[in-house]
N, C-alpha and C positions, 0 to 999 in steps of 0.2 A: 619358688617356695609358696606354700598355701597360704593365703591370709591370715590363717589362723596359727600359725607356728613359728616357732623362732624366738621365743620367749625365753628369759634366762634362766629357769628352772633347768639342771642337769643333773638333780640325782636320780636319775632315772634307775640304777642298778637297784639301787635301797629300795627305790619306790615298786621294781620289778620284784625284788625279794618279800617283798610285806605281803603284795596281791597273790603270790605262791603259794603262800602259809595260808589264808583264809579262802584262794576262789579256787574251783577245778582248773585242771590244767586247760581243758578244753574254753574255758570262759575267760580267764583273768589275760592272756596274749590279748583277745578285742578289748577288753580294758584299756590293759597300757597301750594299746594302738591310739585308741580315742581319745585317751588323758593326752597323750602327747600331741597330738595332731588340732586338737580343738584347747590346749590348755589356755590361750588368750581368753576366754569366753567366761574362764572366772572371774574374770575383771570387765569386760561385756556381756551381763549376763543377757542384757534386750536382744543381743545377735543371735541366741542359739533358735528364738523364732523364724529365723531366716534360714534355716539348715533344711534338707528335705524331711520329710516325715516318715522316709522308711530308713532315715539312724537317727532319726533324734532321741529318740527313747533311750537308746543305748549312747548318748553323746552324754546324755543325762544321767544315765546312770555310771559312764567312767567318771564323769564330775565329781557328780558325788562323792566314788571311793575316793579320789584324789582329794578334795577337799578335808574330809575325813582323814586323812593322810597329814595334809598339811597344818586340822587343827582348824579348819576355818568353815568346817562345816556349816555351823548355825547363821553365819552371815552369808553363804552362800544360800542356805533356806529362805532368809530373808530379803535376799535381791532376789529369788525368784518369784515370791510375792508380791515383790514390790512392781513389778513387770506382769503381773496375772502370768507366768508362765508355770501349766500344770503339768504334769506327769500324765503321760497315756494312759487314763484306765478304761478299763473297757465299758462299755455305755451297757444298759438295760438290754437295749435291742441290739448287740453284738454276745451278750452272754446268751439269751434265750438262741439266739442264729446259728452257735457256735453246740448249745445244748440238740436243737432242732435238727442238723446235718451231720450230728454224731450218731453213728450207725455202727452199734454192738455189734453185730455180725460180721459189718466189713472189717472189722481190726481183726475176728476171728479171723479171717477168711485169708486176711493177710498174712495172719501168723501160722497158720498150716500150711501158705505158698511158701514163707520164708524157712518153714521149716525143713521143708522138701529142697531148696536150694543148699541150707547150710548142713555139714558134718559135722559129726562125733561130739566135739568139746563146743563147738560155736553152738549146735542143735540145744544142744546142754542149758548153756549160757542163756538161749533165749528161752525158757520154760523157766529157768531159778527165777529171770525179771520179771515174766511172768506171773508167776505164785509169787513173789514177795511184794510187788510192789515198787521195787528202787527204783531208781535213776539209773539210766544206763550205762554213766562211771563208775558207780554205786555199785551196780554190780559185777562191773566190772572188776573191781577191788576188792569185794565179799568173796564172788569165785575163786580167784587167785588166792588169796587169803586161805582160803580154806585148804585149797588141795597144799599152798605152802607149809600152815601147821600140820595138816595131816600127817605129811612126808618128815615130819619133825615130833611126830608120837605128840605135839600138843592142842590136839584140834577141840581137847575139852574147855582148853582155856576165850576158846570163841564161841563152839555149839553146847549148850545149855539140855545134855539130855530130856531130863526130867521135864523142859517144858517145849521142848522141840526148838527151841529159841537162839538164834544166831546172835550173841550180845557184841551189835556191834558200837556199843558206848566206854567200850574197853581198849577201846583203838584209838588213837588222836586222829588218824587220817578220816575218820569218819565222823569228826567233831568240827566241823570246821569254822564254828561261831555261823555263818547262813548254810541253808541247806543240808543241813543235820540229819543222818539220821541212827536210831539208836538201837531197836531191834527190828529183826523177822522172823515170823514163825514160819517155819519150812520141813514139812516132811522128812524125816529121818533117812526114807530111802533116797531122797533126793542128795540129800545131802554127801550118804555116802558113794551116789553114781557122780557126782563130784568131785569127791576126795579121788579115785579113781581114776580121774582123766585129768585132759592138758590143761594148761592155764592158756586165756583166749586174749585176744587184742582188740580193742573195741576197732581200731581202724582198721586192722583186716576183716574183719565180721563185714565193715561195712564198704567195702572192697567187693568179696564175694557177693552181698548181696546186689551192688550194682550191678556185678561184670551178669546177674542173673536176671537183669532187667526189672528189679524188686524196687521201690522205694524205700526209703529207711524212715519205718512206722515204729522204730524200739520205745523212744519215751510214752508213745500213747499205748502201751502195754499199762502203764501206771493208773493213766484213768479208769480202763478197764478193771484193770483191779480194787482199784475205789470204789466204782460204783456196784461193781461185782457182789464187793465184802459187803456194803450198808444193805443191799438187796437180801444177803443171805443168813444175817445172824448177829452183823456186829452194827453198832450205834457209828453214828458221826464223827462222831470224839476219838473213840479207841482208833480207828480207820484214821485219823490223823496223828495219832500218837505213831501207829505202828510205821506211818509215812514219815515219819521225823517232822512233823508240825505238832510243834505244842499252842495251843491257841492262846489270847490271852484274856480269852475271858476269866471272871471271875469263880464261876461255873468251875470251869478245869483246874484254875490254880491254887483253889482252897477248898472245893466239897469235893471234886471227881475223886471214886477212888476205883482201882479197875483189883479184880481177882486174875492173874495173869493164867491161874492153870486154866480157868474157865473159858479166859480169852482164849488160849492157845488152841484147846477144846473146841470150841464154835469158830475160831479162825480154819482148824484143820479140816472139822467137816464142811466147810463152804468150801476148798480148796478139792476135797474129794468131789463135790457136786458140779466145780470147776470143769474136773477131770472127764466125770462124765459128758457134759457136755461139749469139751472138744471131742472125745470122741465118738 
């Protein structure tokens, strides 16, 4: 048995059902792995210094939700103070490192390999994550979404003609209290070579691209797109809104006001300027 397990906590189903509703399917499973296996460590909170450094972050962050869970959050904040034990954030010189060895080009360069590996709906799928920005559950979800209302004559009630706009704030699944996100502006033809084709799996997409000796580069499509968009027309701010980051400055939550057709407008033409330059 692990040192750190064995503790009388057993609602583990409740507790598995709470992390469903709020984290992706792909993140909240290492959760409750780590809530269960280190949950001794709410009550030692000095030991989680002793864990190795490539899980402590995430030892720390199932804590957390668990605590959070149990209601005990704020004392759990305050033993970890009480211990100088901080949160990994990234230093000065790991963020410039991290900005310094990002190379524009190679994620291109990735994504017309991968694009040549993957067919029809999967091909598909990596160009919507691309122009929009998501998360690659995200889009995962948006895709399928779309071709499912299609196929049910209600794809108006997701894609937003008039402003080219995927309102995905209409959905609970894309609401998920973290990691939110609420619109995308996307090309109308894309849309409908979408509506069109199959619904994709993110875990066969990433299947094929092994079995094609590809690495799987899907989420750093988002950067790209980040810094794509602030390069081409849009502010900082909008570029996070449209990512599902609402900041919390003051700034954004009481002056910003955004003209959406306009966004959409200066979002579309950087997306055509996109275009060109893959090609």
């Amino acid at each position: 048995m692990d040192k750190h397990s064995g503790l009388p906590f057993t609602d583990w189903s409740k507790y598995e059902q709470w992390l469903s509703n709020k984290y992706a399917p792909t993140w909240y499973p290492l959760v409750l792995s780590y809530s269960k296996k280190y949950y001794s460590l709410i009550h030692n909170v000095k030991d989680i210094d002793t864990l190795p450094k490539t899980i402590r972050s995430n030892v720390l962050k199932s804590l957390a939700c668990l605590t959070k869970y149990l209601g005990i959050y704020d004392q759990f904040k305050s033993e970890l103070k009480r211990y100088s034990i901080k949160w990994n954030v990234s230093s000065g010189l790991n963020v410039f490192m991290r900005l310094f060895n990002n190379n524009r080009h190679d994620i291109i360069d990735w994504y017309r390999q991968a694009s040549n590996i993957l067919k029809g709906s999967e091909r598909l799928y990596l160009e919507f994550v691309l122009k929009t920005g998501l998360r690659p559950m995200e889009g995962v979800r948006a895709f399928n979404k779309i071709i499912e209302l299609y196929k049910s004559n209600k794809l108006s009630e997701y894609f937003n003609e008039e402003l080219c706009t995927l309102e995905h704030f209409r959905f609970k699944e894309f609401i998920r209290g973290t990691k939110n996100v609420y619109i995308s502006i996307v090309p109308e033809n894309l849309i409908l070579k979408i509506a069109n084709s199959s619904q994709v799996s993110y875990f066969t997409i990433r299947k094929h691209l092994r079995r094609g000796k590809t690495n799987i580069r899907i989420k750093e499509l988002r950067s790209l797109y980040a810094s794509f968009m602030v390069r081409h027309g849009l502010i900082h701010e909008e570029v996070d809104i449209i990512q599902g980051r609402v900041p919390k400055s003051i700034f954004v939550r009481h002056y910003l006001t955004i003209d959406f057709k306009n966004l959409s407008n200066r979002t579309l033409k950087a997306l055509n300027e996109l275009e060109r330059q893959l090609n």
